[in-house]
C-alpha positions, 0 to 999 in steps of 0.5 A, a space after each residue: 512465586 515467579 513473574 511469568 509474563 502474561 502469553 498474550 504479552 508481547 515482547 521487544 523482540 516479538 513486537 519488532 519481528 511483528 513490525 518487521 512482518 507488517 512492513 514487508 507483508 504491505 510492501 510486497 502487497 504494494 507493490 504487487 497490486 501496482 503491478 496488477 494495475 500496470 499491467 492493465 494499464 499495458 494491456 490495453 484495459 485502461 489504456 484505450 480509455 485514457 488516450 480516448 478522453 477529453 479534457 472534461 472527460 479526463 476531468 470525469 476519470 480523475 473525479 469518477 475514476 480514481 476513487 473507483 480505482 482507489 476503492 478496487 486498490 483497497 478491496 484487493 489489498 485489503 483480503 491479502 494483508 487479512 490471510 497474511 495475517 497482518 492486522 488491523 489491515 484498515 489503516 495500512 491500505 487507507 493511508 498508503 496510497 495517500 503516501 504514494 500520491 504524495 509522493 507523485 504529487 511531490 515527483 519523487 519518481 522522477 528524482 529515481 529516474 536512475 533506478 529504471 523505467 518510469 514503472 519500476 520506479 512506480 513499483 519501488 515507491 509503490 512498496 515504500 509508501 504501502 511499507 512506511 504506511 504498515 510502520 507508520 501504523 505499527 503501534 495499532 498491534 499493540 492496541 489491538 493485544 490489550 482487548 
């Protein structure tokens, strides 16, 4: 008898096409869903209710707001990784905007100034974190194949 390895074994090569996938899926769906957010910010949505505000006001929207915005980020990115097949998806959209908060906590935009505008930067490091958030949790596909 031969050694046929079990089909739900994962390879090398297929667990690192895998991440590949999981990598750029996240940060496509990273950045796109800034984008969204950009674009509301720019039409005026979000705009108005930002100029608008009050210091205990602004307080309100960081404190209020963000979470919100954080929980809307997380329901919207959450379905599009799911139908793109990129599982577990829950990791990948907590721990990415984290990253990307880091990273504006840390004024990583403004040392890529060079690359473009403040919201192409914004874009590009969107697409990093939610990208380095789906590599960082790349070992979870290889707990989700053993059940």
């Amino acid at each position: 008898m031969t050694d046929t390895p079990h089909p739900t074994r994962l390879t090398a090569g297929g667990f690192a096409f895998k991440v590949l996938l999981r990598v750029v899926v996240s940060a496509v769906t990273g950045s796109a869903l800034l984008i969204a957010w950009i674009w509301a910010y720019r039409s005026g949505v979000l705009d108005r209710v930002v100029n608008e505000t009050t210091l205990g006001e602004f307080i309100l929207l960081v404190v209020v707001g963000l979470p919100i915005a954080l929980v809307f980020s997380a329901l919207l990115a959450g379905p599009v990784l799911w139908l793109l097949k990129i599982r577990p998806v829950w990791p990948i959209i907590l721990i990415g905007p984290v990253i990307l908060g880091l990273a504006h906590y840390f004024a990583v935009p403004d040392r890529f100034s060079s690359l473009g505008d403040r919201w192409t930067v914004m874009v590009l490091l969107a697409g990093a974190s939610y990208g380095l958030a789906g590599l960082l949790t790349a070992p979870a596909i290889l707990r989700r194949r053993k059940k």
